[in-house]
N, C-alpha and C positions, 0 to 999 in steps of 0.2 A: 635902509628899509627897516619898517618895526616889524619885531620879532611879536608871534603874536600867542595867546594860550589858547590851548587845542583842547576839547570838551569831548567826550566820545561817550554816548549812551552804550552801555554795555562793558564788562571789563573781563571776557571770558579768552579762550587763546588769540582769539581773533585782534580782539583792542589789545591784548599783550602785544600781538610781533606788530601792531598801526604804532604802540609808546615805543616798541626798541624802535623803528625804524625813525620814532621823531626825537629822540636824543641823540640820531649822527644828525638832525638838519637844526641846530640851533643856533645857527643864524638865523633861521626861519623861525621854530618853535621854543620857545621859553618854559615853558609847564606845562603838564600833560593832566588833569583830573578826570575822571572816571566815574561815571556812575553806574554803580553794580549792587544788588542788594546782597549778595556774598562775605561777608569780613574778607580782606584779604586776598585779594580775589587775584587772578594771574598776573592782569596789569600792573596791579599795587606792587605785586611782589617783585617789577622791574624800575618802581619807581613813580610809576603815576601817584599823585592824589588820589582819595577815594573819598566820595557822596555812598553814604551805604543808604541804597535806597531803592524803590521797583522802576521797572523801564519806563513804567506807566504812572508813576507817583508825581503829579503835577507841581507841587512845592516843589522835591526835589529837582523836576527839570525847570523850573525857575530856578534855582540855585545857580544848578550848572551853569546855565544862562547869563545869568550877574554875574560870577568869577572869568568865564569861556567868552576870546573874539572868535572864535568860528567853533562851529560844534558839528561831529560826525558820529556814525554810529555802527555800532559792528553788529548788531541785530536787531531788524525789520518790523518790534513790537512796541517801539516807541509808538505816543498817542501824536499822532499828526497833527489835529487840531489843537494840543496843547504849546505842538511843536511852533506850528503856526503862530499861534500868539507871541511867542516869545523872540519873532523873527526880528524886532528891532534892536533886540539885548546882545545878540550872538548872529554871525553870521551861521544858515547852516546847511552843510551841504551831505549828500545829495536834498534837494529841495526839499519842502515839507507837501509837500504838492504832487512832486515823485514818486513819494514815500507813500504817500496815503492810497495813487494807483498800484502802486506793485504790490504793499502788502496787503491787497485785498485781492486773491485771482481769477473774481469774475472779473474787477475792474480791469485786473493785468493785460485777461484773454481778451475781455472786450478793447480794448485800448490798441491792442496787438492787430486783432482782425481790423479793426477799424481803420486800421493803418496800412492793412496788406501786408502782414508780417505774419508767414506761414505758421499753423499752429494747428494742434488737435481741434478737432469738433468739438463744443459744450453749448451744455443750456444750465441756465438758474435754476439752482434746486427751491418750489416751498414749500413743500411734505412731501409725504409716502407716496401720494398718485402723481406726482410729478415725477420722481425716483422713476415708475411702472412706463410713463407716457417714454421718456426717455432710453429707459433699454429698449423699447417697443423701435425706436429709431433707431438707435445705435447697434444693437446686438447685444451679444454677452462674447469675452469679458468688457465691461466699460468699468471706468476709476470712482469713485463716489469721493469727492477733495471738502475738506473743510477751506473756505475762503480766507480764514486768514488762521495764524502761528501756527506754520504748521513746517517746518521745516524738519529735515531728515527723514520724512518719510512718515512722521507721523500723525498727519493727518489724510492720510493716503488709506481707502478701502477698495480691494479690484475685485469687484460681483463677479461671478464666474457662474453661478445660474440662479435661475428663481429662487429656489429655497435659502439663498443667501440674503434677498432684499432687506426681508425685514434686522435682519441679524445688523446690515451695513447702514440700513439709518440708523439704528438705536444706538453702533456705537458712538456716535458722534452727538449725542445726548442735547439738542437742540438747537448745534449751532449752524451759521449760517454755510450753506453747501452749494457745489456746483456738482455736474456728472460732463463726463470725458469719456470722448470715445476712444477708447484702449489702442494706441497704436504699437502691431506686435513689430519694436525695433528689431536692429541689427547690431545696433551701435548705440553706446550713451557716450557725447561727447558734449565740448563746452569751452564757449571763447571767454576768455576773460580780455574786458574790454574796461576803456576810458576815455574820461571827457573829462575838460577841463574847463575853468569857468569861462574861460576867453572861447569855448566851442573846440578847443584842438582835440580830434581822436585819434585812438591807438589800441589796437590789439594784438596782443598777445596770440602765437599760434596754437590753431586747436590741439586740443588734448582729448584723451581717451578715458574715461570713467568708469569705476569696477563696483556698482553695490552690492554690498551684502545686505537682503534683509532690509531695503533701501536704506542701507548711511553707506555715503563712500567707505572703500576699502582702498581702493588703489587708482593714483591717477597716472596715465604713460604722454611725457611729452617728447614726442609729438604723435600725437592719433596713428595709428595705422592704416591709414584709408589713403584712398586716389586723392591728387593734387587736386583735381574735380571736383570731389565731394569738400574738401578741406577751403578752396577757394568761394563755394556755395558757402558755407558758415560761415566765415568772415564776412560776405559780403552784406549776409542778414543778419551778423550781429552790430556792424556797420550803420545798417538802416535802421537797425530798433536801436541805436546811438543817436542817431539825428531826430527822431523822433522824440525822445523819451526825456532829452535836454535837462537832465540834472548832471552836476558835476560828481567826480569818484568813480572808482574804479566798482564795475556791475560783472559778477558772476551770470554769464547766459548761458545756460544748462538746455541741448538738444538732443533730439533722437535723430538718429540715421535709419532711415524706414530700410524695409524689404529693397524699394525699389531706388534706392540710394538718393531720396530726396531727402532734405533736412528739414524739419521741424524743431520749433521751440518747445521746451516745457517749460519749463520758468525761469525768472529772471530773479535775482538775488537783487536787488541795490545795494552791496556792500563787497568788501573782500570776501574770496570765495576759498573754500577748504580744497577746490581742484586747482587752486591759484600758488599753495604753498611750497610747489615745483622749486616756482623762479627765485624762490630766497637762494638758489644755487644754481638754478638752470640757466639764468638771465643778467645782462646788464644791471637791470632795474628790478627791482621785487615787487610784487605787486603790494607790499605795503607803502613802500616807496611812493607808487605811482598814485598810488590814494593819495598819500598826503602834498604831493605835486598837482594833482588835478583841483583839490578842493582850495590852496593857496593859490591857486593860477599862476604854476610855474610852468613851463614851457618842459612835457610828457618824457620822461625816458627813452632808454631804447629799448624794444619788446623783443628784441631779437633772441632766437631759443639757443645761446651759446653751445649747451651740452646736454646732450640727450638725458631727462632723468624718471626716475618712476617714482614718485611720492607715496608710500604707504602708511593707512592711519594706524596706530597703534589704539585700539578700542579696549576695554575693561573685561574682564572675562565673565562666561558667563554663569560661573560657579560661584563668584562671593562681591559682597557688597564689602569694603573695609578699607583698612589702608592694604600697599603691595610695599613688595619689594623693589626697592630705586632696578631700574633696566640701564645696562648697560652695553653698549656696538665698540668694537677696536677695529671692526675691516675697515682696509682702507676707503677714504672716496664716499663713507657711510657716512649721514648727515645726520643725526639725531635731535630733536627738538621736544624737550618732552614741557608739559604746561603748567607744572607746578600744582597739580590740584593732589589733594591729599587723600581722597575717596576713592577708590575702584567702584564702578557701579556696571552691571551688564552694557555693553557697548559706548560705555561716557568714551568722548573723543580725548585721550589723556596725553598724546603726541602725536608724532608722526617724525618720520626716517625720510630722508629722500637720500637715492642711490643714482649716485650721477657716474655719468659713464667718464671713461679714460681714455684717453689715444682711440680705437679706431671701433672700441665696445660697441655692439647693436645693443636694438631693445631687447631682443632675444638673448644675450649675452646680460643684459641686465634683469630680465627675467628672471632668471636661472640663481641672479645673485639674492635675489629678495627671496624666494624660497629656501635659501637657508637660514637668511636671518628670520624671517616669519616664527620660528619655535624661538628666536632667543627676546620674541617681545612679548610675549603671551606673560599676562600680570599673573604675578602667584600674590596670594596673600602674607602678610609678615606673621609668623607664626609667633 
């Protein structure tokens, strides 16, 4: 079998742990290049090549392209149609096709409903009286979303009354918008799912999700919830799989309503930061299973070995700078920090996973993440 080179748009933690985990398959992967406009960006710093260049920089993804037999991407702002052109150079997966409905989410929602794949209410936003005609429908609170790069939460505004309208179009300074009608969860949880080019899927068991501020803060696997609810998400993360028929491992992010129905919020096409459990929880890592699905090897096992709770380690929100290195000695403590040199309010700069021992609950792992919670909190180097 030829060993083939791996192209990954993006080289931030995410394309870091897709390059470690493609330097144990090299029989599979020979080279790993990156493109990130960053010098030195997390990936490089385990090894990948680095293209220093924007996600969106057409030459540079023709680069990638000519060096890269298949090309992946750890964030959703590559140019689809540029992607597209270059589909004879580089295999690339998840499609370019894929790519272009999920990171646009009126297309996502539309594509979702049109499918029968439970989701909030929206309508297209194209001004201010479009904003008025929709809370008129939906109520208040409803979300005001920019349609596309909008991840973490930030392109997310939730109207909570009139006098807010105009404040929530302006912040989004003319770009293109949906409105969502606010569903007040119960629960934010989320399957991490995969397809492989041959059609094989696989997911991983739900998980439990904790924002601050919306950016994750903490993921618990496995959910807390009824077998019920937890076999409901599977099933629909299952059909929005058959559906959505690009290969790679997709972050599907839902709500568990009031009335214990599940709903979609969005879909990631890529490795997902509530996914970074299984580098200890699981057989398989969900970087792993990325670079299995998009080679067309035959899917890991998603099975949740050991109960663990992933917490992000974010940048504090007193100084912009460098910090001081963070260091964990308890046992069974997983530490993974990203190599980035900047403290910045909430930058994602690691994350800890706390995996249980012998007969540990999650409540027993609870317990344990609050003590370590004060030994990651970034101080600046003085």
């Amino acid at each position: 079998m030829m060993t083939k080179i791996l192209g990954i748009i993006g080289g931030g933690q995410l394309g870091m742990m897709i390059a470690e985990a493609a330097k144990k398959m090299p029989e599979h992967i020979s080279k790993i290049i990156v493109l990130d406009p960053t010098p030195n960006c997390p990936a490089a710093q385990v090894g990948a090549e680095q293209i220093i260049g924007d996600f969106k920089d057409k030459d540079a993804i023709v680069d990638l392209a000519d060096k890269s037999d298949i090309i992946t991407y750890e964030i959703e702002s590559g140019d689809s149609q540029v992607l597209k052109s270059v589909e004879n150079e580089a295999e690339i997966n998840p499609s370019p096709d894929t790519l272009k409905i999920i990171q646009d989410k009126f297309l996502q929602k539309s594509f979702l409903s049109k499918n029968n794949i439970p989701i909030p209410e929206f309508i297209q936003i194209e001004n201010l009286d479009s904003v008025k005609e929709g809370l008129k429908k939906f109520g208040y609170p409803a979300l005001l979303k920019a349609r596309r790069d909008a991840y973490d939460g930030r392109g997310n505004f939730k109207i909570n009354s009139e006098d807010e309208v105009q404040k929530a179009f302006d912040y989004f300074k003319g770009q293109k918008l949906l409105l969502e009608k606010y569903v007040p969860f119960k629960m934010e949880v989320s399957v991490i799912a995969s397809r492989n080019t041959k059609g094989q899927i696989k997911t991983y068991p739900l998980v439990e999700n904790i924002h601050e501020e919306n950016i994750l803060r903490e993921t618990i696997a496995p959910a807390r919830v009824s077998i019920e609810i937890t076999k409901k998400a599977e099933e629909i993360a299952n059909n929005t799989m058959n559906v959505l028929k690009g290969a790679g491992v997709f972050g599907i992010e839902m709500f568990v309503t009031q009335e214990n129905e599940i709903v979609i919020n969005e879909i990631a096409p890529r490795v997902h930061n509530s996914g970074h459990h299984t580098l200890q929880s699981s057989a398989t890592s969900q970087f792993e299973q990325h670079l299995r699905a998009i080679l067309g090897l035959e899917l890991g096992d998603t099975t949740l070995v050991r109960p663990t709770i992933m917490y992000n380690i974010l940048g504090s929100k007193a100084f912009v700078g460098k910090y001081t290195p963070i260091t964990i000695s308890e046992s069974n403590v997983y530490l993974k920090m990203y190599g980035k040199e900047i403290s910045k309010p909430a930058r994602k700069l690691g994350h800890v996973n706390v995996v249980s021992q012998g007969d540990e609950t999650i409540e027993d792992l609870l317990s344990k993440v609050e003590l370590i919670k004060d030994k990651v909190i970034t101080q600046p180097i003085q």
